[in-house]
C-alpha positions in Angstrom: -15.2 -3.6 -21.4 -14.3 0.3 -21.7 -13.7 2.1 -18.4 -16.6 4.7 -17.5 -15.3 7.9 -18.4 -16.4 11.8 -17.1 -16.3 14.8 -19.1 -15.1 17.9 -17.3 -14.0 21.1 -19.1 -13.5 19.5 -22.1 -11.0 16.5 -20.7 -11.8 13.6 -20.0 -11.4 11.3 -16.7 -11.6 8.0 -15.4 -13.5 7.5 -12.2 -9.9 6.3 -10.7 -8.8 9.4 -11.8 -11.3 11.2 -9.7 -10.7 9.5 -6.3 -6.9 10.0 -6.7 -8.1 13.8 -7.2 -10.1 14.0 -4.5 -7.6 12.0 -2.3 -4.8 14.3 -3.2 -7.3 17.5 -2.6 -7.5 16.7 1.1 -4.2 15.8 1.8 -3.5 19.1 0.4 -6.3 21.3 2.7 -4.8 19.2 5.4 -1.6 20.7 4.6 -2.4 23.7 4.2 -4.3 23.7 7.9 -1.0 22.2 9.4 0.7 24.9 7.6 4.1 22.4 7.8 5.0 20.2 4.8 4.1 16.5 4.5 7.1 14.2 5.8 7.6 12.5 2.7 10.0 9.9 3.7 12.5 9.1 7.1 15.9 9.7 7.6 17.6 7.0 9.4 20.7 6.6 11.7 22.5 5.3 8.7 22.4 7.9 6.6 23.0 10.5 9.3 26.0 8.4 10.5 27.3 8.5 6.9 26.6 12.3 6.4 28.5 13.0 9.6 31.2 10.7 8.7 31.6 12.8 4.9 31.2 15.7 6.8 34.6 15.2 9.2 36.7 13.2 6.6 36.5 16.6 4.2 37.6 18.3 7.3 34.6 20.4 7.7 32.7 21.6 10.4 29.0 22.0 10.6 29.1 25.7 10.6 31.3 25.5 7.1 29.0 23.2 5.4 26.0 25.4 6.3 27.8 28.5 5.1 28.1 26.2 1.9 24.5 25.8 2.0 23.6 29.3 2.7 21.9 28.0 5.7 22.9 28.1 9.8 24.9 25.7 11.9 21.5 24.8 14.1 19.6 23.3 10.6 23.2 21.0 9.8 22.8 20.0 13.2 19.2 19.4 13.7 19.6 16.9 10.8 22.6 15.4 11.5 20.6 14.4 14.8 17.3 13.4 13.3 15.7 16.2 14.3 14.3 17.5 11.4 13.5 16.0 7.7 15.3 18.3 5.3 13.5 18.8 2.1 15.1 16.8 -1.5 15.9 20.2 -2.7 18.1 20.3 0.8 19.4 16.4 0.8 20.5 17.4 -2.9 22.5 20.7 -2.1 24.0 18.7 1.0 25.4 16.4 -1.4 26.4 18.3 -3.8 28.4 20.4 -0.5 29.8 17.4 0.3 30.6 15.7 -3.2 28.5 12.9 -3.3 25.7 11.0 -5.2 22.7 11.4 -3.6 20.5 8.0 -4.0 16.6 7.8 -2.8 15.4 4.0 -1.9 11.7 2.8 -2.2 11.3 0.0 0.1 7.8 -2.0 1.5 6.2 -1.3 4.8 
């Protein structure tokens, strides 16, 4: 049996379509209330323990990786102690800083 299917502006939806629309319309107004970005995922003590470990076997400190980054010391810091969720755009320039692959894992709740 065909899937029931709406017209709008000359494109055509499924109903699915529509609730995933509307789903991701309020989690974006809710966003834009908070006026912070959406934690997308969790940094945990391994990969902070692993970022610090790169970190002091290339000798660096956290105020040379940061210059690396363009950033400040405090943000290198903050992350290195789970304090703050940097953005992918961030976790890949870290990586890059520090010469490593940076690898993203799915896994159930």
């Amino acid at each position: 049996m065909p899937k029931k299917a709406y017209g709008i502006s000359r494109m055509i939806f499924r109903k699915e379509d529509l609730y995933i629309q509307t789903y991701l319309d309020e989690i974006e107004k809710d966003r834009k209330k908070r006026k912070k970005p959406i934690a997308k995922f969790v940094i945990d003590d391994e990969f902070r323990t692993i970022l610090i470990g790169k970190r002091i076997s290339k000798k660096m400190s956290q105020k040379t990786l940061a210059h690396l980054l363009k950033t400040n010391q405090s943000f290198i810091s903050r992350v290195e102690n789970g304090k703050t969720i940097p953005s992918t755009r961030s976790l890949m320039k870290i990586a890059q800083a520090l010469n490593c692959k940076l690898t993203l894992k799915l896994e159930n709740l």
